[in-house]
N, C-alpha and C positions, 0 to 999 in steps of 0.2 A: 806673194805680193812683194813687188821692192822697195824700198826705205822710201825712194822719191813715191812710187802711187801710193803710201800711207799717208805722207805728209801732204798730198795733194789731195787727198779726201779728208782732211781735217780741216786744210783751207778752205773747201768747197761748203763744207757743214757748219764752217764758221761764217761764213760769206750768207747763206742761208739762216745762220739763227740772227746775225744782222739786219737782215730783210725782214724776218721776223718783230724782233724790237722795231724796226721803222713801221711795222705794220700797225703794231699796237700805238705807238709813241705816235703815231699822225695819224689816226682815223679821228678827232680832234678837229682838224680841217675841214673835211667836210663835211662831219655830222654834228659837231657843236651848237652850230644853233638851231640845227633844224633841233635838237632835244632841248635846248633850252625855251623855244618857242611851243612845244606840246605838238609841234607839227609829225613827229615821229616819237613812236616809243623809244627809248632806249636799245635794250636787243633789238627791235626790228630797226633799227637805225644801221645798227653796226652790221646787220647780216646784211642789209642791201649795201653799205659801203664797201663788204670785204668781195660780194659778188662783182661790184662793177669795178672796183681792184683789180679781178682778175682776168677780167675781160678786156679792161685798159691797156695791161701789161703785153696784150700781144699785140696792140696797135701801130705799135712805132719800134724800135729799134735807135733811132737817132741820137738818143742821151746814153746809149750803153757804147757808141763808138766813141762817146767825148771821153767817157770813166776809161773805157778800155783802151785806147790811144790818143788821148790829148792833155793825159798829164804827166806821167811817165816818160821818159824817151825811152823805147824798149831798147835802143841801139847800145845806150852808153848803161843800160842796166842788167843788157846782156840775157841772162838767161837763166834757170836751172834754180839750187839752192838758193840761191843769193838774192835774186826777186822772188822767189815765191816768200822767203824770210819777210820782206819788205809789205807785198799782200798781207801775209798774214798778221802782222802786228800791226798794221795800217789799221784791218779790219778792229782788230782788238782795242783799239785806241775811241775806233766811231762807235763799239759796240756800250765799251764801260760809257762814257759820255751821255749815252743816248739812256743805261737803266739809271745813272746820278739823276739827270735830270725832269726823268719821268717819277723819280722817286719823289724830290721835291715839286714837283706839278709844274714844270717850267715848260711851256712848247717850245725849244728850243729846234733848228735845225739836225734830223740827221745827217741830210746832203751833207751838209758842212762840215758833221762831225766825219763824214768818212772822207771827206776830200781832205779835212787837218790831217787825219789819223794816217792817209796816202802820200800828204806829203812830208808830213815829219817821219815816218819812217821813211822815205826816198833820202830826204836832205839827212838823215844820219850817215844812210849808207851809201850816199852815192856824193852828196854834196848837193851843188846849187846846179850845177852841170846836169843833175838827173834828172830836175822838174824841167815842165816844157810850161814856162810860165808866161807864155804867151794864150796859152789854152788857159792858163789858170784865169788870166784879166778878163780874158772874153768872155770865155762861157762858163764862171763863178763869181768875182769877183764883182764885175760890172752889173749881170742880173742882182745881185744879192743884194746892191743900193740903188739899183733902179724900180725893182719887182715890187716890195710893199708900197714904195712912194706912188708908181704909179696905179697900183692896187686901191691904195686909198682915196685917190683922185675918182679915181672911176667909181668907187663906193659911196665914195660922197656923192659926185654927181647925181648917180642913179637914185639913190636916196631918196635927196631931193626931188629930183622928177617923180617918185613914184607919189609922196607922199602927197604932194602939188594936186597930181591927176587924182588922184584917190579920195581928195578931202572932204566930197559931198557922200561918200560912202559910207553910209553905217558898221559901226563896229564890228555887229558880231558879221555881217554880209565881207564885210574886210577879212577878217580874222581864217574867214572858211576857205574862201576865193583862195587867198595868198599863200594855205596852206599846200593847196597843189604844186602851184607855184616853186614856193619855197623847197617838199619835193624832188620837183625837178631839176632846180638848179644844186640840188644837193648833190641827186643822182650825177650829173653833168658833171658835180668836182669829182665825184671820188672816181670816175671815168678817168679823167683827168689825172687825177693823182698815180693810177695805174699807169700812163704813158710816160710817165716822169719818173716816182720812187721807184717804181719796181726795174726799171732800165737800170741803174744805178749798183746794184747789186748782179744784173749781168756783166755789166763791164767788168765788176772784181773778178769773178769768175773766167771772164775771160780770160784775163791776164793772168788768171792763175794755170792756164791751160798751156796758154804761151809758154811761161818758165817752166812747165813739165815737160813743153815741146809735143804736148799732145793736138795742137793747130797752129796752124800758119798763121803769124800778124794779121795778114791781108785778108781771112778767110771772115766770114761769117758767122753772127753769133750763134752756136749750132737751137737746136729747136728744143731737145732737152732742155739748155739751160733755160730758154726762158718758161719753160713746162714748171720748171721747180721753184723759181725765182717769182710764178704769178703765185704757187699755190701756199710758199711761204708766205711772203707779204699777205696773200690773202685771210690767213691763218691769223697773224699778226693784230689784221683789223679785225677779223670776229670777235675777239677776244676783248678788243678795246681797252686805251687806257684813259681810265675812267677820271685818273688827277686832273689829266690833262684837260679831256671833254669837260670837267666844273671850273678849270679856271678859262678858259675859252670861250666857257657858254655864258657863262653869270663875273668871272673875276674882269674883266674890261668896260663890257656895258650892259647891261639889260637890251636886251634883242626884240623884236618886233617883228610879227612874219614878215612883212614889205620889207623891213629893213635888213631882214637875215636873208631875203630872196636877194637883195640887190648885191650883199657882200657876196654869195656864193655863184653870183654869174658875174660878177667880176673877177672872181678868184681863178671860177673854170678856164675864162678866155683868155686867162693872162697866163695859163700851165698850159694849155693846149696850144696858145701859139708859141712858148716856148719848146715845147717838146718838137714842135716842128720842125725848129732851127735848132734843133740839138742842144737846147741849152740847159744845164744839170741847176739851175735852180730849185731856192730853199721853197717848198710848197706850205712851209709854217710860215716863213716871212710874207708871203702873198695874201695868206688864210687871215693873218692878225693883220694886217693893214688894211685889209678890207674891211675885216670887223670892226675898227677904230676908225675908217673912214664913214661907216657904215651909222656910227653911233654919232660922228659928230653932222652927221648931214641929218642927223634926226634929231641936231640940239639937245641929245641929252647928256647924262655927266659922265665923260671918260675917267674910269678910275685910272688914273697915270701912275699911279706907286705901283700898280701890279705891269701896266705897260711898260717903265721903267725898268726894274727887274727883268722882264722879259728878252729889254735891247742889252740890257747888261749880259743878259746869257746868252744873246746876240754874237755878242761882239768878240766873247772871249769864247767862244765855239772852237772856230779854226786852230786858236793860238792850244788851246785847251785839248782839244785832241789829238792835235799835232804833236806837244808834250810827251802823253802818254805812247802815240805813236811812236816816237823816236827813243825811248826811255825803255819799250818791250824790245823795242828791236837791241837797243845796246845788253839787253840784260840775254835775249835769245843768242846773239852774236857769241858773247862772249862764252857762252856756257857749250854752246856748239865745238868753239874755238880748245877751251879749257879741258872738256871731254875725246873731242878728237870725233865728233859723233855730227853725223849728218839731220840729226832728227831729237835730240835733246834737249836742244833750246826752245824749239817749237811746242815740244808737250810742254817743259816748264812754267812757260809766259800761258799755255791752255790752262794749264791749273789756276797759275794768278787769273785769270780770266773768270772760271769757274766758282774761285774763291771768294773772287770780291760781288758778283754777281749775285750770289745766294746770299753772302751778307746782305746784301741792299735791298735783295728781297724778304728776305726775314724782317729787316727791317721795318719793311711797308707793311708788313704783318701788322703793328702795333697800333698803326690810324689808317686801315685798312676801305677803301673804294670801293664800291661797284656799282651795277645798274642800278643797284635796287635805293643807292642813295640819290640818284639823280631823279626817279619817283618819290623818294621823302622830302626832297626838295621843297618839290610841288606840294606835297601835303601838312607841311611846315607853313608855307607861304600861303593857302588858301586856309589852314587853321590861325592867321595871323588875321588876315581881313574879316573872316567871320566875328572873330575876338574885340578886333576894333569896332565891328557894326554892332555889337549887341548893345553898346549905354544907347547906344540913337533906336535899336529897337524896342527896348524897353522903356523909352520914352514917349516913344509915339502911343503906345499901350497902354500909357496910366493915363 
């Protein structure tokens, strides 16, 4: 095996444990509030997102031609060592990003994190001449402050309508009904989410195929990649990350089935018609503005110090991954350079990769998530109201 197909199956496994962390890091989006509403278990929440994950991922193709040739110029970046260099610490940059911020429960953007982490290492190694940042405005930049706005409009909207039509409806006949409901639009995002996150991680691949010159620019995303790219991602969402699903489900608003059915058929039809038009938008930024359109069309109290937080981590995503993007690559570069070695920079920046990752998981060791707290929730909050009802039942009693 040659230097170049070892280094191209390290990019390819890192490209995939990417896909991975976006799998876990955004199952979030579409099963948040179906779990915070009792409409779905936990596990069964996450095994039906990770199933129509993978189902989504063969849908389209669209958003894996924007990743794979609309930010890159492959022309002026040529070929061989030198962009696969730029892939792979690209990757590295959206990968630490994505376990930081799942560590502190932030749903931040992966899209984002691997489009900074693509272009800051482009712009170290190639300059401003590299990005095609004409793709970047269109199909990143513009979605990314159009999508929750108009996400929330629509959440609100719906909201509203639903709650209007509904309001001669008995509770618990509401609560049943909308559970299906609610469901199906769940089922509908994480579809969705399949046509969008998982294209994402094909494009990387692609191009990492390109600079081994193992396919032609012009060719087709082969059928393998996207075989591995659904069942990664898929992987991803079974596993679920659980910080994220509690600040999503319960840290913004208290959720309502009517009101978590209206965020997530809003959220679906605004990824689906993006995926359409090939546009690599953040499906967290869609997911939370719905949420928060969702809650304020239902007048109730949006907690803003966690939304706030949220756009903070928003906003320095790009700049943030970009960073480390361009930081692996000057430390890969040089060690390459200083070695005389084709393939020594790349393992190095894989260890720091390795290294900081397991720290941050150990980390998460210490106030450690899972399903089984998102069911202690619920028996916290239903041991709170029994607690409050007992002076009024022993009142009645004397």
């Amino acid at each position: 095996m040659t230097t170049e197909l070892i280094i191209l199956v390290i990019v390819v496994l890192t490209a995939l444990a990417f896909d991975f962390t976006n799998g876990f890091h955004d199952t979030a989006n579409a099963m948040a509030s179906s779990i915070a509403t009792g409409a779905l278990k936990p596990k069964t929440a996450v095994a039906l997102s990770a199933s129509l994950n993978l189902v989504g991922a063969f849908l389209s193709i669209e958003v894996a031609k924007t990743v794979g040739t609309g930010l890159v110029d492959l022309e002026t970046a040529g070929g061989g060592s030198s962009l696969m260099l730029i892939v792979f610490t690209g990757l590295v940059g959206a990968i630490l990003w994505n376990v930081l911020t799942w560590l502190l429960g932030l749903p931040s953007s992966s899209s984002h994190a691997l489009f900074g982490g693509l272009i800051g290492a482009t712009l170290a190694s190639l300059g401003t001449s590299g990005v095609l940042w004409n793709g970047v405005l269109m199909k990143i930049i513009v979605p990314a402050l159009l999508a929750p706005l108009i996400a929330g409009i629509i959440a609100y909207i719906s909201t509203r309508v639903v709650y209007r039509v509904t309001v001669a409806v008995p509770e618990n006949r509401k609560k049943k009904n909308f559970r299906f409901g609610q469901i199906s639009a769940a089922s509908l995002m994480s579809l969705a989410h399949g046509t969008n996150d998982a294209q994402k991680t094909m494009g990387v691949i692609f191009l990492a195929l390109v600079a081994a010159q193992e396919i032609d620019p012009s060719a087709d995303i082969p059928f393998w990649v996207r075989l591995v790219c659904a069942v990664a991602i898929a992987l991803g969402t079974y596993l679920g990350g659980w910080r994220i699903i509690k600040t999503l489900g319960k840290g913004i608003v208290d959720i309502e089935g009517p009101q978590g059915f209206s965020a997530d058929g809003s959220s679906a039809a605004i990824i689906l018609t993006s995926s359409h038009f090939g546009m690599a938008l953040s499906t967290t930024h869609v997911a939370t503005g719905s949420i928060i359109g969702s809650g304020v069309g239902r007048r109730v109290a949006v907690k803003w110090s966690t939304a706030r937080r949220m756009i903070v981590a928003w906003t320095i995503t790009l700049p943030a991954a970009g960073s480390v993007g361009a930081l692996t690559w000057f430390v890969g570069n040089y060690i390459n350079h200083f070695t005389g070695s084709d393939w020594m920079g790349e393992a190095t920046v894989f260890l720091i990769l390795v290294g900081f990752c397991a720290w941050m998981w150990a980390h998460s060791r210490k106030s450690a998530i899972s399903h089984i707290d998102m069911h202690a929730g619920e028996v916290v909050r239903t041991r709170e109201v029994h607690t409050e009802s007992l002076p009024v039942i022993q009142k009645v009693g004397q």
